[in-house]
matplotlib code that plots the C-alpha trace (Angstrom):
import matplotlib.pyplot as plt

x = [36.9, 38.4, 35.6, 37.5, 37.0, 33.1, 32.7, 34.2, 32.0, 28.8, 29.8, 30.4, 27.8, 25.0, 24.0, 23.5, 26.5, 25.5, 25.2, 28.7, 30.3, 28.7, 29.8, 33.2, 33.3, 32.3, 35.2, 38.0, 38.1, 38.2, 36.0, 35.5, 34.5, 32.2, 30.5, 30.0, 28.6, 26.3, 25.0, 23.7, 21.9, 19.9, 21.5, 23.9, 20.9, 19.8, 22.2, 20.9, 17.4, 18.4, 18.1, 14.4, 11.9, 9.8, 7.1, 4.0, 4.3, 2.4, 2.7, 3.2, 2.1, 3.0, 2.0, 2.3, 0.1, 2.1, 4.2, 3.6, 5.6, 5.0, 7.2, 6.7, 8.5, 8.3, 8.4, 7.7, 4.4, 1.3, 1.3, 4.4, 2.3, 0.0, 3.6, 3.0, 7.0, 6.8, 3.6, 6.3, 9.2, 6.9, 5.4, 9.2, 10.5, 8.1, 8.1, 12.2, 10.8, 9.0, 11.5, 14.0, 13.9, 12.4, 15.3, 15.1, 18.6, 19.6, 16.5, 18.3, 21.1, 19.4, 17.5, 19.4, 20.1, 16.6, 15.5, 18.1, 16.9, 13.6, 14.7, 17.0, 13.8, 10.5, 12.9, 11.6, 13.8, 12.0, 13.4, 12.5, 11.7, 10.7, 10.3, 8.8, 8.2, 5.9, 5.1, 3.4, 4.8, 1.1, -1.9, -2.0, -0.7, -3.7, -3.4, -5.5, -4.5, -6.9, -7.0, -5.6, -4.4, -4.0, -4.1, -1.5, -0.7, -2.3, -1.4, -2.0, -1.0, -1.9, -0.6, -2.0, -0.9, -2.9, -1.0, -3.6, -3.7, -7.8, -9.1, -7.2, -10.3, -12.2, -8.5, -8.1, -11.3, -11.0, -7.4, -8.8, -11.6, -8.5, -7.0, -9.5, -10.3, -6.5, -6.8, -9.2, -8.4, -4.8, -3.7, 0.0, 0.8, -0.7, -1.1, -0.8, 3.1, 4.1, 2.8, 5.4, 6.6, 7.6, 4.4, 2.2, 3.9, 3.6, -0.1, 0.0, 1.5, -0.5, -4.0, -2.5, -1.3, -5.4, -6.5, -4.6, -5.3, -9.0, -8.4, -8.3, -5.8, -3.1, -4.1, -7.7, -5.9, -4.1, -6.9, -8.6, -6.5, -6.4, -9.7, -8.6, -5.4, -8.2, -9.8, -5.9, -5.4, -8.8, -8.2, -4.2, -3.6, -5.2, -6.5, -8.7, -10.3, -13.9, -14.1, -14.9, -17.3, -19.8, -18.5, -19.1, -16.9, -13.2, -10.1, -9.6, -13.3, -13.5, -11.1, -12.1, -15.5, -14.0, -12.3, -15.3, -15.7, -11.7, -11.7, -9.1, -7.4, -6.2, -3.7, -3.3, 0.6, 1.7, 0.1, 2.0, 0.3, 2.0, 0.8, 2.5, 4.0, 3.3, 5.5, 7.4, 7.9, 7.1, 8.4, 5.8, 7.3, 6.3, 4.6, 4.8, 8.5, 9.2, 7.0, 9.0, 12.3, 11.1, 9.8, 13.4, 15.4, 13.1, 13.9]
y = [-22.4, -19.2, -16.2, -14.9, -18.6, -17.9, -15.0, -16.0, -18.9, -16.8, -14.4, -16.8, -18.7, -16.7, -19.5, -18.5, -18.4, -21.2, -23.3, -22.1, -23.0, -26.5, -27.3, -25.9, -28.2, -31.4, -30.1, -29.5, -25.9, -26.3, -23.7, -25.0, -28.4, -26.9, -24.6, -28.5, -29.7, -26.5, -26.8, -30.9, -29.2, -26.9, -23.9, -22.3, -21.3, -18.9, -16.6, -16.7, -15.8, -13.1, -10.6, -11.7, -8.7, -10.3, -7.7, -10.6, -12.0, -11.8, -9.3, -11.0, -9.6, -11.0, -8.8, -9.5, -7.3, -4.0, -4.2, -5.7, -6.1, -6.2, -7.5, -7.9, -10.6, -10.9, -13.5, -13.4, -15.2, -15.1, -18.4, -19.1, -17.1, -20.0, -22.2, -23.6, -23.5, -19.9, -18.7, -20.6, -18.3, -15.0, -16.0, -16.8, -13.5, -11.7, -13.3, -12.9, -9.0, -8.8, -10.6, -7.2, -4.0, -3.9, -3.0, -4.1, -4.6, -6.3, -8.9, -9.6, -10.7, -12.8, -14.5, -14.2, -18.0, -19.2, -16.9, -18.7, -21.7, -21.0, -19.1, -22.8, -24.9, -23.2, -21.8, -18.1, -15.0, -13.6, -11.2, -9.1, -5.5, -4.4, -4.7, -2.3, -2.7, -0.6, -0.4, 1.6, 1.6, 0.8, 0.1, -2.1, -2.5, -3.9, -5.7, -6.1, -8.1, -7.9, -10.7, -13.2, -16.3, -17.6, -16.0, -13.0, -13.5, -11.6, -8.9, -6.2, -6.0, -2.5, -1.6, 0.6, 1.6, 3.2, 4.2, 4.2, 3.0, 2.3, -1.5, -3.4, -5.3, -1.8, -0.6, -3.9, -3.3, 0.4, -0.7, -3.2, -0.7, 1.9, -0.5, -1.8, 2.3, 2.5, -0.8, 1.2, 4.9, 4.7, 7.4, 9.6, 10.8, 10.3, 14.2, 17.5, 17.8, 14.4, 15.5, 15.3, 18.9, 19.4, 17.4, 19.9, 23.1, 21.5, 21.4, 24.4, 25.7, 23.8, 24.9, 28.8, 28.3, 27.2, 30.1, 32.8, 31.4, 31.3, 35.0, 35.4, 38.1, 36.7, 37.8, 36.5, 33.2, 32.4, 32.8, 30.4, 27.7, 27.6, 26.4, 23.7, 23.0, 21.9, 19.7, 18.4, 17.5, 15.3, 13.2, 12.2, 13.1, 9.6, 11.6, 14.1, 10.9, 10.4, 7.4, 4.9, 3.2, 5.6, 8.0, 10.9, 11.1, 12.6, 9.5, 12.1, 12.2, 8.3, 8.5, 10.8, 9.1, 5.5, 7.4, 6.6, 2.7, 2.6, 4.7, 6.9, 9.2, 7.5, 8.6, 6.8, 7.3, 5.3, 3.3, 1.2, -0.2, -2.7, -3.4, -6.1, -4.8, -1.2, 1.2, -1.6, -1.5, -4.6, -5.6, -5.7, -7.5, -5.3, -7.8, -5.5, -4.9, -8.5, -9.6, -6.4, -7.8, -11.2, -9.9, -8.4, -10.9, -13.4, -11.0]
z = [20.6, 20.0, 19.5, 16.0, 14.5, 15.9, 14.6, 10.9, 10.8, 11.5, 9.1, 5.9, 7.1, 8.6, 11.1, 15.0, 17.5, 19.3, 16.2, 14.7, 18.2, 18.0, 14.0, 14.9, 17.8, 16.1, 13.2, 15.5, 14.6, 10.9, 9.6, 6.0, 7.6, 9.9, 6.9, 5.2, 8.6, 9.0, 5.5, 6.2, 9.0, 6.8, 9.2, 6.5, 3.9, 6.4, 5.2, 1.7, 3.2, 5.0, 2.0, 1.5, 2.6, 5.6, 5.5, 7.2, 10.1, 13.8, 16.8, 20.3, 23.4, 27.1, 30.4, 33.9, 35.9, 36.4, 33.2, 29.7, 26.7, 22.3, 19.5, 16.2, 14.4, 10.8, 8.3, 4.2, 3.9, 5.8, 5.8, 8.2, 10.7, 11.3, 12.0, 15.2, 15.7, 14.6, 16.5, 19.5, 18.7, 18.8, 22.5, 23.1, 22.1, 23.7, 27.4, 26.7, 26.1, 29.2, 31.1, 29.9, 29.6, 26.0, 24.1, 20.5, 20.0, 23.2, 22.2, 18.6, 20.3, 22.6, 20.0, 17.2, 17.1, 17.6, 14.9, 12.4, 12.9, 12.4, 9.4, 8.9, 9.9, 7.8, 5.0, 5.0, 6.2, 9.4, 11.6, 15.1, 13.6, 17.2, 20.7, 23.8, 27.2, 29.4, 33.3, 36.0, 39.7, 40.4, 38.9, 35.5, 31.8, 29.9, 26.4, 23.2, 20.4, 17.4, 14.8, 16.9, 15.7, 19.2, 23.0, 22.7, 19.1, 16.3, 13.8, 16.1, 19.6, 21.4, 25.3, 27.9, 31.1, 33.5, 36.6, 39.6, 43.2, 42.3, 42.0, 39.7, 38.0, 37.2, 35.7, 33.4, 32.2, 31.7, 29.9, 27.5, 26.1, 25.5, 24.2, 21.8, 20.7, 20.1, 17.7, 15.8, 15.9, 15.2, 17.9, 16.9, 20.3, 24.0, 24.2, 22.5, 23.9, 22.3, 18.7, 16.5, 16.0, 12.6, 11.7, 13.8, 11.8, 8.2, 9.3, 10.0, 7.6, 4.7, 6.7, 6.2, 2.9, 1.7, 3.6, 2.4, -1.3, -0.5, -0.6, 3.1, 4.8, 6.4, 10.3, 9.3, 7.9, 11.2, 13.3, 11.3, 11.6, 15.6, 15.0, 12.3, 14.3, 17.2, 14.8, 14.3, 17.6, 17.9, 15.0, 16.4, 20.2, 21.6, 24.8, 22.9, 20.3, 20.8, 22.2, 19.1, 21.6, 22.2, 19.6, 21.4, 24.7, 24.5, 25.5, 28.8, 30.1, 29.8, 32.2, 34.0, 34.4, 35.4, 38.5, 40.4, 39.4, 40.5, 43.4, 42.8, 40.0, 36.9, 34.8, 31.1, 31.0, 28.0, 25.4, 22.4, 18.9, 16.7, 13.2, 11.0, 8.6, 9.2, 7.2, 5.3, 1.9, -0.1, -3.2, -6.1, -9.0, -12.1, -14.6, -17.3, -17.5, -17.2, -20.2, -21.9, -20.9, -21.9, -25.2, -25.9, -25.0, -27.3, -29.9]

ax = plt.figure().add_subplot(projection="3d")
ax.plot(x, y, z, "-o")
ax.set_aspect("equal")
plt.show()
């Protein structure tokens, strides 16, 4: 079957590749029969789904010693996220995420189709918003998923790689407790060269701004704000966080410290956190401007 015929039929009818290929297959090529055929299936009202905002969902987590991988797959209701056929799609797409490099895009193509017919199957638009992979060349990527609905499934998912030659156990366990601290304390960089620059001078900027109009001289105003700026850096660099443990040790000395457990240096290299739905807008229908618009067209 020629790919342009393909291609048509997943565009007018947003079902999967595979799926098209089959309908135009069992149609002789005839694309209008095949939409007909794809509709009895229940895979052609995907497309009308696929404008939905999927803002719910779950975060999937799969690791394999040195290396570990997190997606987030939406959906639109909190209640598809206790599917047993979608909780099976998110361990899917993240073993498929671990199995790769990671790559968000290279994942929606590779489960674009089993993502329609879920979307087909449950009748909610879901979607893969994002995908990462991390791994050390030795020592151990550890995993926390808080609220989980099921082992590696939950609505957040957090990574943490700890590259070490030191015993794998005490590095796991040092890894989870990151982890679970990075759950919690919502880290913005791994260190002070990874803040976000532009964020770090409006900081700035705003902590000068309340000085000088606290009746401060400018020179004074600046020096002040190294201090605050400090303060800055605890509160978003994940390596200078008090541990939310003990509340009182720095993210760098924890490490430090769990040298000696390990028997060797540790160095936290990477860490990822995934939150459902984090930073999506969701649509709030505004009751009071459809009882107006009721009201007016009554009238």
């Amino acid at each position: 079957m020629s790919a342009l015929l393909v291609k048509e039929l997943r565009e007018r009818s947003g079902a999967g590749m595979l799926d098209c290929k089959k309908a135009l297959d069992a149609n002789n090529g005839d694309v209008e029969a095949a939409i007909d055929w794809l509709r009895t299936k229940g895979l052609a009202s995907a497309a009308k789904k696929s404008g939905r905002i999927a803002a719910e969902g779950l975060v999937g987590v799969a690791s394999s010693g040195k290396e570990a991988a997190v997606v987030e797959v939406n959906s639109e209701t909190d209640f598809v996220a206790r599917n047993d056929q979608f909780q099976a799609l998110v361990e899917q797409t993240a073993q498929k995420a671990l199995e790769s490099n990671g790559d968000t895009d290279a994942l929606k193509t590779q489960q674009q189709d089993a993502i329609t017919n879920a979307i087909a199957t449950i009748g909610e638009n879901m979607n893969l918003r994002r995908a990462v992979k991390l791994s050390v060349s030795d020592g151990v990527v550890a995993t926390y998923v808080h609220t989980a609905v099921k082992p590696g499934l939950g609505k957040i998912g957090v990574l943490v790689a700890l590259e070490s030659t030191g015993d794998k156990a005490a590095l796991e366990a040092l890894g989870k407790q990151i982890a679970m601290h990075v759950a919690a304390a919502k880290p913005e960089a791994l260190n002070r060269e990874s803040v976000d620059a532009s964020k770090l001078e409006r900081e700035r900027s705003v902590l000068i701004e309340q000085a000088v109009a606290s009746g401060k001289p400018q020179e004074v105003a600046e020096k002040m704000v190294e201090g605050r700026i400090r303060k800055f850096y605890e509160e978003v660099v994940l390596l200078e966080q008090l541990f939310v443990i003990d509340g009182k040790t720095k993210i760098a000395d924890v490490v430090k410290a769990a040298e000696k457990d390990a028997g060797a240096p540790i160095t936290l290299k990477a860490y990822e956190r995934f939150a459902v739905g984090e930073g999506i807008e969701k649509a709030e229908d505004d009751f009071a401007a459809e009882v107006a618009k009721a009201a007016g067209t009554a009238a």
